[in-house]
C-alpha positions as CSV (number, residue, x, y, z in Angstrom):
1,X,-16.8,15.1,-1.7
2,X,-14.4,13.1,0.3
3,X,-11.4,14.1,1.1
4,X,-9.8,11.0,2.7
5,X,-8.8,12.3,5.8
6,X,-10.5,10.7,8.2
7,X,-7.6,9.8,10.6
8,X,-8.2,5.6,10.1
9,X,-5.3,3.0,9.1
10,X,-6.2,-0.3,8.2
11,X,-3.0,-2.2,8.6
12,X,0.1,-0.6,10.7
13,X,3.2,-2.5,10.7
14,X,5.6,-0.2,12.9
15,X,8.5,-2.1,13.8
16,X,10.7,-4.1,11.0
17,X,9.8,-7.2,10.3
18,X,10.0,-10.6,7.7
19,X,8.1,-12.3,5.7
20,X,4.9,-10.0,6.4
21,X,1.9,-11.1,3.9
22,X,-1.3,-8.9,3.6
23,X,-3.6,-11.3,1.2
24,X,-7.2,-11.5,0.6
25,X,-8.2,-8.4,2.0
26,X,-10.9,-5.7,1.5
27,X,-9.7,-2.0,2.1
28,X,-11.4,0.8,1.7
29,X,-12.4,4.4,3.6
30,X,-9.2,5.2,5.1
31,X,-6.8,8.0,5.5
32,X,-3.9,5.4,5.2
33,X,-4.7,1.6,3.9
34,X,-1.6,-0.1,4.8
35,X,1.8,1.8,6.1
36,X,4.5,-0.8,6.8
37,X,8.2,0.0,8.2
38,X,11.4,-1.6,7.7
39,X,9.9,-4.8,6.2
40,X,11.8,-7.4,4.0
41,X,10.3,-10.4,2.2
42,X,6.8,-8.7,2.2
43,X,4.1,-10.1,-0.1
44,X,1.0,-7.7,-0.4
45,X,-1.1,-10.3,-3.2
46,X,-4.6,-10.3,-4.3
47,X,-6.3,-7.5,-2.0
48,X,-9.2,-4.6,-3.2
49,X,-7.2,-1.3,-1.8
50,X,-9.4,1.9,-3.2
51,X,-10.5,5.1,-1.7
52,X,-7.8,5.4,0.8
53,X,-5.8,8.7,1.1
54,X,-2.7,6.9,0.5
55,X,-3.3,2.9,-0.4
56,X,0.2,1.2,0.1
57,X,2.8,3.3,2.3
58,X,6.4,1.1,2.6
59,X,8.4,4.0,4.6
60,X,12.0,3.1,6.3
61,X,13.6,0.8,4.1
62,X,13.2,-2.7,3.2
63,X,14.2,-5.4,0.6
64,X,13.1,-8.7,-1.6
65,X,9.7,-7.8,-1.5
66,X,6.4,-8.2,-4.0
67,X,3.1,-6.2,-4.9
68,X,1.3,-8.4,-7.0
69,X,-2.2,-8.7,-8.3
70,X,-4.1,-6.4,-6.1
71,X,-6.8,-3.9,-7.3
72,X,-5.3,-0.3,-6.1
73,X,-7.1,2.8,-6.5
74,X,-5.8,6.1,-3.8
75,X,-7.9,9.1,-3.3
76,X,-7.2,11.9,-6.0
77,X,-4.3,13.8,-3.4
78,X,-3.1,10.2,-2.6
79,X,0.0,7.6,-3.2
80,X,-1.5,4.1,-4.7
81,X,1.8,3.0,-3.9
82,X,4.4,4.7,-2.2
83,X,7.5,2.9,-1.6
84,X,10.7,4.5,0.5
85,X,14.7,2.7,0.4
86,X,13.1,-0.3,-0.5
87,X,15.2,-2.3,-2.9
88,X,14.1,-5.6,-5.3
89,X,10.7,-4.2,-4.6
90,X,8.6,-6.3,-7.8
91,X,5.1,-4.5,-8.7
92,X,3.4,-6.7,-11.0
93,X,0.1,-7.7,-12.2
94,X,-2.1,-5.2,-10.3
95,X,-4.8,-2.8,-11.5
96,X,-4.2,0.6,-10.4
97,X,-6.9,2.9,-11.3
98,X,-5.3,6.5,-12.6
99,X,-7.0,8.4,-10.2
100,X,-4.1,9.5,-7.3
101,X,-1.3,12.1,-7.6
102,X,0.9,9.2,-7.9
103,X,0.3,5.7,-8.8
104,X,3.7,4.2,-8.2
């Protein structure tokens, strides 16, 4: 059985940023699939995230920012989406599969 802990991170966005977008992408296998701090004006659109520990990690805080129409699916201890301080934060028109501790 997997557990997800595997130590790997797909995408790593430590310092703050704007106007970050994460599109198109194919992420799967990983402890963490995407952890971005302090962003604002991210856009995280049309990507496969599933069997990750944790899919989507926004930690620090952040604002005016969109997860839309991604196919999201965390390991069964995991976030799908885990989002910290981060205000106007729009989740729309995904697919997250009920299989985490948390989807949202």
């Amino acid at each position: 059985e997997n557990t997800y802990i595997n130590g790997k991170t797909g995408i790593y966005v430590a310092s703050a940023g704007d106007s970050f977008r994460i599109t198109g992408m194919g992420i799967v296998y990983l402890e963490h699939g995407i952890t971005i701090y302090n962003a604002d004006a991210l856009a995280i659109h049309d990507n496969f995230i599933a069997e990750c520990g944790n899919c989507i990690e926004l930690r620090g805080s952040g604002q005016a920012s969109k997860i839309t129409d991604n196919l999201i699916g965390a390991g069964y201890k995991g976030y799908s989406i885990y989002a910290q301080n981060f205000g106007g934060l729009l989740i729309t028109a995904n697919n997250i599969f009920p299989r985490g501790s948390s989807s949202v």
